[in-house]
C-alpha positions as CSV (number, residue, x, y, z in Angstrom):
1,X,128.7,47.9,121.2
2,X,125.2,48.2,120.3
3,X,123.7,46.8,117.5
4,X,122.1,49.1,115.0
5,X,119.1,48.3,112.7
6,X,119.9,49.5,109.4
7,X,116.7,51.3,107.7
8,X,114.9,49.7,104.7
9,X,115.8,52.1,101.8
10,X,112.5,53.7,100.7
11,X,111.5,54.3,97.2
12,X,110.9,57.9,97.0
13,X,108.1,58.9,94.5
14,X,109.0,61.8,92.9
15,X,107.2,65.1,92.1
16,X,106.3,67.4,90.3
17,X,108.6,70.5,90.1
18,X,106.6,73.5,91.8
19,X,106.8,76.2,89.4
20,X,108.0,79.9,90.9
21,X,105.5,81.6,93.3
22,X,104.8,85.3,91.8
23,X,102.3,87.6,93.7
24,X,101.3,85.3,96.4
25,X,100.0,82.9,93.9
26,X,101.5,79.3,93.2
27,X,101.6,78.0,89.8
28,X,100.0,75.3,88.9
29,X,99.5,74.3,85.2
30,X,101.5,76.2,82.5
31,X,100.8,76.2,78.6
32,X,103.7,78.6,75.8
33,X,102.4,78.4,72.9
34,X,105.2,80.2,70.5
35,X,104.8,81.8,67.4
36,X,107.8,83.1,66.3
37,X,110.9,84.9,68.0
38,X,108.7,87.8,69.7
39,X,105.4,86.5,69.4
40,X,104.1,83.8,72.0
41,X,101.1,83.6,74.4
42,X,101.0,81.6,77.9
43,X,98.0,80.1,79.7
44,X,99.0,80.1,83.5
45,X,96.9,78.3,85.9
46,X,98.0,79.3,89.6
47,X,96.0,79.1,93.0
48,X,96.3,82.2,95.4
49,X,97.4,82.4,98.7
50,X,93.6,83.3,99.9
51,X,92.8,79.8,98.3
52,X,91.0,80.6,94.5
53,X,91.7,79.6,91.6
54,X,93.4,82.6,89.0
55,X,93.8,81.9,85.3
56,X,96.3,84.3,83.5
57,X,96.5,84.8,79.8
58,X,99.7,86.2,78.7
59,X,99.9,87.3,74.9
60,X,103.5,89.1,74.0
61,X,104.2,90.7,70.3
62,X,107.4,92.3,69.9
63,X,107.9,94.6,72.9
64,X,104.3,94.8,73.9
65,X,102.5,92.4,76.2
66,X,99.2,92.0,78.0
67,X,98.1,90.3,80.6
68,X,94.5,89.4,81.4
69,X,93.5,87.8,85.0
70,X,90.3,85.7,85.6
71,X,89.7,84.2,89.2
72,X,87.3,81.5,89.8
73,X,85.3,80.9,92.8
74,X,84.8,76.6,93.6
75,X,81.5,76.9,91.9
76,X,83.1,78.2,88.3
77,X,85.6,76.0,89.0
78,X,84.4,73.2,88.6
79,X,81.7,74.4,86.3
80,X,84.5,75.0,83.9
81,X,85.6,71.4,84.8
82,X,83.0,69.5,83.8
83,X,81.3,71.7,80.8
84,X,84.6,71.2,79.2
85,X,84.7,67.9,80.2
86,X,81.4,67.2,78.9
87,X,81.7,68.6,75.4
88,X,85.1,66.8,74.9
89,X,83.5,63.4,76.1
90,X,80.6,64.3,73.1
91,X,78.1,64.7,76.3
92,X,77.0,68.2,75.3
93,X,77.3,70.4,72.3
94,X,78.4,73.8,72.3
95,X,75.3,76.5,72.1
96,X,75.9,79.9,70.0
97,X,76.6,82.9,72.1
98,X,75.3,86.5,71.7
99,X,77.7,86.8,68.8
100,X,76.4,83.7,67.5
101,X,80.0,81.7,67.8
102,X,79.8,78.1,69.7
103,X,80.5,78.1,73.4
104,X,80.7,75.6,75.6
105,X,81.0,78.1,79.1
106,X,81.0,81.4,80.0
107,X,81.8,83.3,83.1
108,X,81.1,87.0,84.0
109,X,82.5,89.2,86.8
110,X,80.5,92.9,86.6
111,X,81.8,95.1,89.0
112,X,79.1,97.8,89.4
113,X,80.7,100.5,91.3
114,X,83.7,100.6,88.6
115,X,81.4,99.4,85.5
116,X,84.4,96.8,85.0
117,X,83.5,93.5,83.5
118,X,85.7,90.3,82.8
119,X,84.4,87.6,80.5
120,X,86.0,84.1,80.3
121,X,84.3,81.8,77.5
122,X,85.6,78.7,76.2
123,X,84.5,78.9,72.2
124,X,84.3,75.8,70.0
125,X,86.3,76.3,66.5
126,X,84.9,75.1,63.1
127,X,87.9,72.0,63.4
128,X,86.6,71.0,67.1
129,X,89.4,72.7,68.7
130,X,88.9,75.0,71.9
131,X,90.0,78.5,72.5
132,X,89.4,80.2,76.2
133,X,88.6,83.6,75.2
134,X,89.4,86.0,78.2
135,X,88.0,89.7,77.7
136,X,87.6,92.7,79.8
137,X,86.7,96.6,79.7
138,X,84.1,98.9,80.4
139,X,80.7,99.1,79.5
140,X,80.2,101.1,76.8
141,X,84.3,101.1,75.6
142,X,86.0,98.6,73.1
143,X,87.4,95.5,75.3
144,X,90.9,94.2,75.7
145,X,91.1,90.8,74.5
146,X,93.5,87.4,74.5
147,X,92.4,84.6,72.7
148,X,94.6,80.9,73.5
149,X,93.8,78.0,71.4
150,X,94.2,74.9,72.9
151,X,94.7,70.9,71.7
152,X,92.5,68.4,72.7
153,X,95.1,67.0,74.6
154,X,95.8,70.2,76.4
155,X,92.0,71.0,76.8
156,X,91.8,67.2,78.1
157,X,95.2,68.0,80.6
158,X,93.0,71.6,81.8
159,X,90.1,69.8,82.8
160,X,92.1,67.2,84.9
161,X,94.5,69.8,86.9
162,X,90.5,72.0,87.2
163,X,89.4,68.7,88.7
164,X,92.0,68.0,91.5
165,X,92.4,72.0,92.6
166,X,88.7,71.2,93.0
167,X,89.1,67.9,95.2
168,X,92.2,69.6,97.1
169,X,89.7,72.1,98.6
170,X,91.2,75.2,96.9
């Protein structure tokens, strides 16, 4: 009878639950922020199957909800990164905007052939806390708007997850 080798039991590092794959696009980083029974918003970071970067604002009140989407080439990706970054690390200091509220960044996608625009700025409150503000419409028409607040500490865990989608190669 031939001797077997018994294997060395490996320790196996767990991971991170992979969130639900919606539209070709795997989640990534997920913040709920709840106001009451039928009032919340949700920050979704996701990558897409093509290999960008989409960030989803969600904002639901009673029975109706909207839904603004932002992609990000590697370039605003990691622009995003490290202005964040940057201002939370006391580096830089958030410059007033055309309507004269303190930004940090701001991205805009104009598509000319539809006059569609999309505007993702991350705003500075009085307090020090950080809202992305995601905005889109036509020229010339009132925009649709979500505004998400975040924590330091959730502004702090953005930055991070921006950072290794960057290093992966997204």
């Amino acid at each position: 009878m031939p001797h077997q080798a018994q294997q060395p039991t490996q320790q196996v590092r767990p991971q991170r639950p992979q969130a639900q794959a919606t539209q070709g696009q795997q989640s990534v980083l997920e913040f709920f922020h709840k106001a009451s029974e039928d009032r919340y918003k949700k920050l979704v970071l996701a990558v897409s199957e093509r290999g960008g970067v989409i960030l989803r604002l969600i904002e639901r009140e009673g029975e109706g909800q909207k839904s603004i989407v932002f992609s990000l080439n590697r370039t605003e990706l990691i622009s995003l990164a490290r202005e964040v970054e940057f201002y939370l690390m006391g580096v830089v200091k958030p410059t007033p905007n055309g309507s004269g509220k303190p930004t940090v960044v701001g991205l805009f996608h104009y598509n000319e052939t539809s006059g569609q625009y999309k505007k993702l700025a991350v705003e500075v409150f009085e307090d020090g806390g950080l809202a992305l503000v995601l905005r889109e419409g036509e020229k010339g028409k009132i925009p649709n708007g979500i505004v998400f607040s975040l924590s330091r500490a959730e502004a702090i865990h953005l930055v991070e997850e921006l950072k290794l989608l960057f290093q992966k190669r997204v």
